[in-house]
C-alpha positions as CSV (number, residue, x, y, z in Angstrom):
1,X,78.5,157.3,95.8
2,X,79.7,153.8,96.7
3,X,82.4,152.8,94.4
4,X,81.4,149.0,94.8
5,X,78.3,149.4,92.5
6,X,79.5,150.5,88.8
7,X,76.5,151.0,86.6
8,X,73.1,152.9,87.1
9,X,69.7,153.8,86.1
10,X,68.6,156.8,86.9
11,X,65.1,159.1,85.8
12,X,65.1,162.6,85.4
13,X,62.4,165.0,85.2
14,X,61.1,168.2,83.4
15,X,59.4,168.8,86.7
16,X,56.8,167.3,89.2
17,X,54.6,164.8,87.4
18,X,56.5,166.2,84.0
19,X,58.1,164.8,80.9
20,X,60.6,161.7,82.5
21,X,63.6,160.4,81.1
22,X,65.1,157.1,82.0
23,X,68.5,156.0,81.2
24,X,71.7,153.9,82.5
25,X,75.0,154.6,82.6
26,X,78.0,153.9,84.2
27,X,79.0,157.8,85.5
28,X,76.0,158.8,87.0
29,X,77.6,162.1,87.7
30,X,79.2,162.3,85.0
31,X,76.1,162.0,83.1
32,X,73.4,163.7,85.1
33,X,75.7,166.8,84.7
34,X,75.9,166.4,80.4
35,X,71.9,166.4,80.5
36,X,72.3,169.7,83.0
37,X,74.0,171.3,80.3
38,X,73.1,170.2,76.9
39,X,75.5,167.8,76.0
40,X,73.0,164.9,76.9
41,X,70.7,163.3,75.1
42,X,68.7,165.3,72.2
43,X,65.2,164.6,74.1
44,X,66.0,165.6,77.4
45,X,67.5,168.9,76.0
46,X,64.4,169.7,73.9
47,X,62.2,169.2,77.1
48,X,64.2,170.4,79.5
49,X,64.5,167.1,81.2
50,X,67.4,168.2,83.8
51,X,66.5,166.8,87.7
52,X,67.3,163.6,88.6
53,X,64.5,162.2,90.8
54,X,65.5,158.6,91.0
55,X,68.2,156.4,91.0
56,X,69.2,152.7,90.9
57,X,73.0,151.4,91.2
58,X,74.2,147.9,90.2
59,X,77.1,145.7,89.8
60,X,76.9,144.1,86.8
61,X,75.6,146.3,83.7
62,X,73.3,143.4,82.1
63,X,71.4,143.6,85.4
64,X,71.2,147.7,85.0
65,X,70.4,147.2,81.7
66,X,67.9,144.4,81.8
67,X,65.8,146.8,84.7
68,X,66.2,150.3,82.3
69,X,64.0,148.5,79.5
70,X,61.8,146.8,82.3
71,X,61.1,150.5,83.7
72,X,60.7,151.5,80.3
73,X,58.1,149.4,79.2
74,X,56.4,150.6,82.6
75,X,53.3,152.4,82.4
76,X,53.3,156.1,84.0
77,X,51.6,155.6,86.8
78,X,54.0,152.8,87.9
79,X,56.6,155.3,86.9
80,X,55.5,158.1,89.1
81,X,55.0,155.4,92.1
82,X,58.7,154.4,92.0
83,X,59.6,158.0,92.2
84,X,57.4,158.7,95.0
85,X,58.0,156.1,97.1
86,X,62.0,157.2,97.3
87,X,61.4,161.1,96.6
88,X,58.4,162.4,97.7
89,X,59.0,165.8,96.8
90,X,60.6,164.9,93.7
91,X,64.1,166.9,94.5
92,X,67.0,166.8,92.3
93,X,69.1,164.2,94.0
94,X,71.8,166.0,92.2
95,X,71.1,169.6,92.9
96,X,74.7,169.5,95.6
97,X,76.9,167.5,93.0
98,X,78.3,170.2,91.5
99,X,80.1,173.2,92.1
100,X,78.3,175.9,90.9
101,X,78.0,174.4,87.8
């Protein structure tokens, strides 16, 4: 990843069309890999909310911020568009980050 941008959104999911998850941070890896094993947030570990499908990077965390509640407020179907349009086949974007981990 670019070091130029410093903050993210980023949307996991349970599965294809499944449960989604949408957060920012600024450790994408960092924190894509504590929802992998448990030490993220209490939802995504009850509903197995592990595979990051999308991502958005920024400079300036009001701006991530700002867009996180935006896409929150989003309805579903808006939701899954987003996704589809950058990951068609909904792959983890994440699944080669880390070493058998």
């Amino acid at each position: 990843m670019n070091n130029f941008y410093k903050y993210y959104i980023y949307i996991l999911a349970s599965q294809r069309n499944g449960t989604l998850y949408i957060g920012v941070t600024n450790d994408l890896e960092r924190r894509v890999y504590e929802h992998k094993t448990g030490l993220g947030s209490k939802f995504t570990c009850k509903y197995s909310v592990y595979k990051l499908v999308y991502f958005e990077a920024f400079q300036n965390i009001n701006d991530a911020i700002l867009r996180e509640k935006r896409l929150k407020k989003w309805n579903r179907a808006w939701k899954l568009k987003l996704i589809e349009e950058e990951n068609k086949d909904w792959q983890d974007l994440a699944k080669d980050w880390y070493d058998n981990k």
